[in-house]
Structures are given as structure tokens and as C-alpha cells.
C-alpha positions in Angstrom: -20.5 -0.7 10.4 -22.5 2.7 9.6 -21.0 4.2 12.7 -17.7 3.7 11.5 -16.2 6.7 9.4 -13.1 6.0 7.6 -10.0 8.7 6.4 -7.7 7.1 4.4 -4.5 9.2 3.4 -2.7 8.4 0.3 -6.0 7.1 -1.0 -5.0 7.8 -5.0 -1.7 5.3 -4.6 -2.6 1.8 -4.9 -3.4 0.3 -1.6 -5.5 3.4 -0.6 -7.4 3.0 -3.8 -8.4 -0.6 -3.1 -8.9 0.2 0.7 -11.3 3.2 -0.8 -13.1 0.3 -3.1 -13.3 -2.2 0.2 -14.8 0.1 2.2 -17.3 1.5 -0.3 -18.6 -1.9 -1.4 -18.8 -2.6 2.4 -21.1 0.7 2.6 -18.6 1.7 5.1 -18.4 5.9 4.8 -15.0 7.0 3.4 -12.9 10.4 3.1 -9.8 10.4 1.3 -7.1 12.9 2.1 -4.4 13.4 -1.1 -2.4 16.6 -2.5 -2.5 14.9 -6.0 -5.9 15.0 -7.8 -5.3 12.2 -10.5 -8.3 9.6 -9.7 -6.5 7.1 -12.6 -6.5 4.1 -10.1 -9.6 4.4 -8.3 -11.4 4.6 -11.8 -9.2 1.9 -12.7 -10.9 -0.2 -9.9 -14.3 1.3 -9.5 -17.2 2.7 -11.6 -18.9 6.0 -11.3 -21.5 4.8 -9.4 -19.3 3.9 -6.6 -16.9 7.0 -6.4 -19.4 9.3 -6.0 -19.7 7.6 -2.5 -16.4 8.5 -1.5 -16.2 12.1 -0.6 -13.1 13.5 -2.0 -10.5 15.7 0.6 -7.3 18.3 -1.5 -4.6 18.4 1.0 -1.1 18.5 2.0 -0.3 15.6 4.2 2.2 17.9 6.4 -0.5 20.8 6.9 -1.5 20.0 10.2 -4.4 22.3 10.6 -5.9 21.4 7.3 -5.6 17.7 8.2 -7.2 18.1 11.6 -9.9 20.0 10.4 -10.9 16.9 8.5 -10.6 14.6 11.1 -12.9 17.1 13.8 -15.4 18.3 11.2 -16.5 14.8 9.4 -16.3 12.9 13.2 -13.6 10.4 11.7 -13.2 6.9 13.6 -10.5 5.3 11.8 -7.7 6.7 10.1 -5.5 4.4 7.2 -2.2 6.3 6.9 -0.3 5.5 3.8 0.3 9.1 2.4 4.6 8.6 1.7 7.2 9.3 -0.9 8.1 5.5 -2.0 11.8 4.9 -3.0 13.0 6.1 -5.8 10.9 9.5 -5.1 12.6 9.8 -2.1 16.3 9.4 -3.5 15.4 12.2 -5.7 14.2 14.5 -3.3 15.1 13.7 -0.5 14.4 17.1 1.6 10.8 16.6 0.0 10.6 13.1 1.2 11.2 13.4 4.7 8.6 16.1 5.0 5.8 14.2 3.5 7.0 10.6 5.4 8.2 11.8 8.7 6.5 15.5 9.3 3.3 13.7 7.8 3.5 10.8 10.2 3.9 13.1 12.9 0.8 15.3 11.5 -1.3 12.1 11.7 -0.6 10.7 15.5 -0.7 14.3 16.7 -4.1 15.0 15.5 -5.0 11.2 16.3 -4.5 11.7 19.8 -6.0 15.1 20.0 -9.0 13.4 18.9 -9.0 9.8 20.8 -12.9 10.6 22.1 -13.6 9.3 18.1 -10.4 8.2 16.7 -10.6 4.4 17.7 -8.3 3.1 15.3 -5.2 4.1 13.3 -3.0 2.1 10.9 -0.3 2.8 8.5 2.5 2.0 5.9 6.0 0.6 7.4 7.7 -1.3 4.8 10.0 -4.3 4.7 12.7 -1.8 3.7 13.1 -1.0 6.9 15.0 -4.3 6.7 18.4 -4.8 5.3 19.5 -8.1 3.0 19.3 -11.5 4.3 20.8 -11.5 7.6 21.4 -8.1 8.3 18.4 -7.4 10.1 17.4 -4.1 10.3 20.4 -2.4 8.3 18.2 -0.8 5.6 19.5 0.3 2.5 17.6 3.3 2.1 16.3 6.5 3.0 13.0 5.5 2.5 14.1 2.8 5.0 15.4 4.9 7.4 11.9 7.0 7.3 9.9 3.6 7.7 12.0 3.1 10.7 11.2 6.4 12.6 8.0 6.0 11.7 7.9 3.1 13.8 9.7 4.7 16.2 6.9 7.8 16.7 4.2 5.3 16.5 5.8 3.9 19.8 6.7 7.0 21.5 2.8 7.9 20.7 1.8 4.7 22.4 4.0 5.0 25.2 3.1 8.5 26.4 -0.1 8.8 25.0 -2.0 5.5 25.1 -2.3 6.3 21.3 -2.0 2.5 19.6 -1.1 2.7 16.6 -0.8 -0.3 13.9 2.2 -0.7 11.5 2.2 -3.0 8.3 5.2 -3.6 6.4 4.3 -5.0 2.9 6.6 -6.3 0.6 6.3 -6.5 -2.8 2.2 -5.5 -3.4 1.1 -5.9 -6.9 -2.5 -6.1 -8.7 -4.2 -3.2 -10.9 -3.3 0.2 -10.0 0.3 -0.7 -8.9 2.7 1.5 -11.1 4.9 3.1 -9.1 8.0 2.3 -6.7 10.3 -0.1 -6.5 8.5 -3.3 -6.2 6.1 -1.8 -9.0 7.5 -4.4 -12.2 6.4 -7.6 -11.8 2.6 -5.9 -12.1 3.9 -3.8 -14.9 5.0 -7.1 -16.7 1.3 -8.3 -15.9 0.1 -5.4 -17.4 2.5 -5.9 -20.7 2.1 -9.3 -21.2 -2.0 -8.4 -21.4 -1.6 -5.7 -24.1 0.9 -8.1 -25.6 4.2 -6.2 -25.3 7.6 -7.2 -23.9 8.9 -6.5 -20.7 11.5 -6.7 -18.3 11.5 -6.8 -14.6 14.0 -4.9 -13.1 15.1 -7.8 -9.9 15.0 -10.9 -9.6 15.4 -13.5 -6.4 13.0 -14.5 -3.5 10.0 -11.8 -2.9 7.1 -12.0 -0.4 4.2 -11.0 -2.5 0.6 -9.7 -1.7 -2.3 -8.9 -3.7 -3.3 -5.0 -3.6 -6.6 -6.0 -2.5 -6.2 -8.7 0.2 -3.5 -5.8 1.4 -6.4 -3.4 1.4 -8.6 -5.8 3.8 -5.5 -6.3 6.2 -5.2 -2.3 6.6 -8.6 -2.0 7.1 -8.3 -4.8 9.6 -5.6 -3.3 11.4 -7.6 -0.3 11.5 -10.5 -2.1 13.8 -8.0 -4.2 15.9 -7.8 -1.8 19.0 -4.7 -3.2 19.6 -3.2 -2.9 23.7 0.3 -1.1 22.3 1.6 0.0 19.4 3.0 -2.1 16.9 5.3 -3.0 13.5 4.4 -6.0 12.1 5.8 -8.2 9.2 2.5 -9.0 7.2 4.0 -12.1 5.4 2.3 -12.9 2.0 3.0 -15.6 -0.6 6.9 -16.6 -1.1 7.8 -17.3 -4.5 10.5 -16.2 -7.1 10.6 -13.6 -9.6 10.9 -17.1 -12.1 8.1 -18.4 -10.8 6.0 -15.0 -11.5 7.0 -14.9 -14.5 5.9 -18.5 -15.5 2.7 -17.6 -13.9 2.5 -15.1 -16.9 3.5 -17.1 -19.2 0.8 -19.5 -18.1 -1.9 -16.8 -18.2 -0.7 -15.2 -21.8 1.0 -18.2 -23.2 1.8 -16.5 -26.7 3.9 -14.0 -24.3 6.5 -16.9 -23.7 10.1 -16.0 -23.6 8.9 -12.1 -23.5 9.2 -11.3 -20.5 12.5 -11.4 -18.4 14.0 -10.5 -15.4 17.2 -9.4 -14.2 18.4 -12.0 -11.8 19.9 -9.7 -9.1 17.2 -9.9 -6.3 16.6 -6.9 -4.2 18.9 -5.5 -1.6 15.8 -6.2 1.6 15.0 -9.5 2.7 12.2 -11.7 2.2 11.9 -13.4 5.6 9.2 -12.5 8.0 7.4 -13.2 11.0 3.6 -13.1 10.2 2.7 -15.1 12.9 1.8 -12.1 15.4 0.1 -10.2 13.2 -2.1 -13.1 12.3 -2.2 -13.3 15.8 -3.8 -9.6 16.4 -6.4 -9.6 12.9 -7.3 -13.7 14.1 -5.8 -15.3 10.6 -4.9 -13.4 7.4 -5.6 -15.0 3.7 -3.3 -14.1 0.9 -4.8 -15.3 -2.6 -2.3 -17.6 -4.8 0.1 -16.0 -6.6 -1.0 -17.9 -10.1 -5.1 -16.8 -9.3 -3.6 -13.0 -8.6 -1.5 -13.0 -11.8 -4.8 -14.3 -13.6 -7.2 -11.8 -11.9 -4.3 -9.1 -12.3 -3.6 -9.8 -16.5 -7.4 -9.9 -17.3 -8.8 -6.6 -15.4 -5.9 -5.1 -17.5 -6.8 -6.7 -20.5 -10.5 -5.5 -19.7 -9.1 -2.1 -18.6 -7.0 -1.1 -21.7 -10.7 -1.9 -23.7 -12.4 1.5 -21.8 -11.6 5.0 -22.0 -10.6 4.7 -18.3 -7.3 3.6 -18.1 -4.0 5.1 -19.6 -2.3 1.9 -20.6 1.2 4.1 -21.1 1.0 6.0 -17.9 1.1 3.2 -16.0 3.4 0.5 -17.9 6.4 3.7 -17.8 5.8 5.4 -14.9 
């Protein structure tokens, strides 16, 4: 794969950091592209050695020239898109938050298909908030939602008019090291508490679809190579189980944590069913990892973490 050159926006949020570490330890040449300069999550995930293979990009996602100069200059082949404003960013600023999600969407295809003669593959973030509650189909709740949905939309339009064939994912709740923002973010914040032996409570309860950060990072990637024949949104599916039952997964892991972590039992306001089948369809079979071997692998990298100088145990329990 040393022809391959990866740019992965968003690469200091949690699923770009693990996409960064997949394609490293693959030998796979990475750039990332992110405004922010905090590297808490990739050193969270990877040692020194390792990050200074990735070669580090400062820029704003909705700068177009900036963003295409990085694309032309390094000769990139596939691009992972998951630069956004998650939810409750987006409620708070939410003239801020369409610029980065939909102006930096549409930064992304347009210099995607200026550059098809080496851009062979693009992927990035939808959401299952583009989804509504049980039933209600796509009748989000959300601006964020509504974003996730046009994105969509322009990936279509780009695939329509310009042969540009984009690939959507639309996680659900992700969780593993590094996840400590938005608002799927608790249940790995209660992962992280229950290691460093503190309460917590999870702010939802209900049915969830959960997927490990990492086995999220592979299906980007994935998704990324497919060279699909049309653009596409697809449900990515993951492991169904309850907020209870993560929580007695923790329990099971830290077992002096009993009764210390909780959950409210109001589940969240986007459904939990999905169609995974044609996206297993297009990547030829996707593996999720049990939720009760994540939790495990989850509790003791923090409980390794919180030993090293590396990690910021409060930063990322109350962010």
C-alpha cells in the first residue's frame, strides 16, 4: 500500500486519531489536516515513535485554498473526512457549525474532484442523527442532523454531476480511548471512571448501536479503498445492546465499582435500527468486537494511561 497517501481531516477527534494509528502501523503514509493543535488523543493511542510518522497539517477546514494546496502538493490518494462540529458544539454555535460541517464538506468534494487524476477514494462522517426516534425515519432532532443530512445530499449531487463517489458512514454511539466529546461521549467516560475508581453517571439510557473507535477506524479506511460505482450513506450497524448492559460490562471489568455507575433511563431522541447489510455488502463483511472485550480493552488502556504523563485524566472525564 506504499502508493497510497492518506489525508485524514479531523485527525485529533477520536476516530481520526485511531484511523491516524491504523494507517501508521500499516506503514501506510498519513497527513492530517486540523485547526486545533492538542495531540491528547493520538498520544493517548500512540508512542513517539509512531507520531513522528505522521506528518502533521494547521488548517482551517473551510479555507479552500489552504486545503487544496495539501491535497496537490503531497499527491494525496485518499481523503477520510471527519473534520465537524458534533452536537452540543453545534447548538452552541450554530453559525460556527454550519461553516465547519457544511462549507467544510463542500471544501472537501470540490477539491476532491479537482483532483480525481489522484484522488481515488474519499469517505466521511454522516451520523445516525440524521435519523429521528424510532419510527420516524429521517425526522432528525438536530442541527447537527440536519448538517449530516445535506452532507449526504452534496455527496450525491457530487456523484451525480461529477462521477465524484463519495462514501458516507453514519456511526452511532463510538466509544474506546480517546472518546470524550459529544453526545454519545458517556458511556466511555464511565469506562474511564470506573478505571480511576470514581463514580459516574451516563447521561441516556435505552437501546444503542455501539462501535469500537478502532474497528470504526478500519471501516473508514475501508470505505476509503472501496471505489464504490455511486455515492453513498450507509448505516454501519455495530453491536446492539443497552445502556444496562454496558454498564454491567463495567461492573464486570471493575467489580469494586458496583452500584457506581448509573444511567439516566431516558434513551436518546435517534434510533438504533439500521440496515448494515449493504455496507457489508460494498467493504465484503465488517467485524465489530464484543461489547464486554471493548469495555475490557477500553477500562485497562485507561487504567494504563492515567499511570503516564501522557494523558489528562480530568480533561477528558469532564469535557
Amino acid at each position: 500500500m506504499t502508493d497510497e497517501r492518506f489525508l485524514v481531516t479531523g485527525a485529533l477527534g477520536c476516530i481520526g486519531a485511531w484511523s491516524v494509528k491504523r494507517l501508521v502501523d500499516a506503514g501506510t503514509p498519513v497527513w492530517t489536516y486540523d485547526l486545533g493543535s492538542s495531540k491528547h488523543r493520538l498520544e493517548l493511542i500512540m508512542d513517539d515513535e509512531s507520531l513522528a510518522k505522521v506528518n502533521f497539517v494547521s488548517g482551517d477546514i473551510t479555507d479552500f485554498d489552504a486545503f487544496d494546496r495539501v491535497v496537490a502538493d503531497n499527491g494525496i490518494t485518499h481523503i477520510i473526512h471527519l473534520a465537524a462540529f458534533q452536537v452540543p458544539f453545534v447548538r452552541a454555535q450554530p453559525v460556527l457549525g454550519a461553516q465547519v460541517n457544511l462549507v467544510g464538506m463542500a471544501v472537501v468534494l470540490e477539491s476532491a474532484k479537482q483532483h480525481k487524476d489522484h484522488v481515488t477514494g474519499l469517505a466521511y462522517a454522516s451520523s445516525a442523527a440524521v435519523y429521528g426516534p424510532p419510527g420516524q425515519g429521517f425526522q432528525t432532532t438536530s442541527l447537527y442532523g440536519i448538517h449530516k443530512q445535506a452532507k449526504e445530499g452534496m455527496a450525491r449531487i457530487y456523484s451525480q454531476d461529477y462521477g465524484l463517489h463519495a462514501v458516507g458512514l453514519r456511526p452511532h454511539t463510538v466509544y474506546g480511548p480517546g472518546r470524550d466529546q459529544g453526545m454519545t461521549s458517556t458511556p466511555t467516560k464511565a469506562m474511564l471512571a470506573a478505571a480511576i475508581g470514581r463514580p459516574y453517571h451516563i447521561t441516556f439510557g435505552g437501546t444503542i448501536l455501539t462501535e469500537h473507535a478502532d474497528d470504526m477506524a478500519k471501516v473508514f479506511i475501508d470505505s476509503a479503498r472501496a471505489n464504490p460505482s455511486q455515492a453513498g450513506a450507509y448505516d454501519v450497524g455495530g453491536n446492539t445492546v443497552t445502556v444496562e448492559e454496558i454498564v454491567n460490562e463495567i461492573n464486570a471489568a471493575v467489580p469494586e465499582m458496583a452500584g457506581q455507575i448509573t444511567y439516566n433511563p431516558a434513551p436518546l431522541a435517534v434510533s438504533f435500527t439500521q440496515d448494515a447489510e449493504p455496507l457489508n455488502d460494498l467493504l465484503g463483511g465488517i467485524t465489530w468486537r464484543p461489547v464486554g472485550e471493548g469495555v475490557r480493552q477500553t477500562i485497562e488502556h485507561f487504567r494504563q494511561a492515567a499511570k503516564s504523563d501522557r494523558f489528562d485524566v480530568e480533561r477528558a472525564i469532564t469535557t
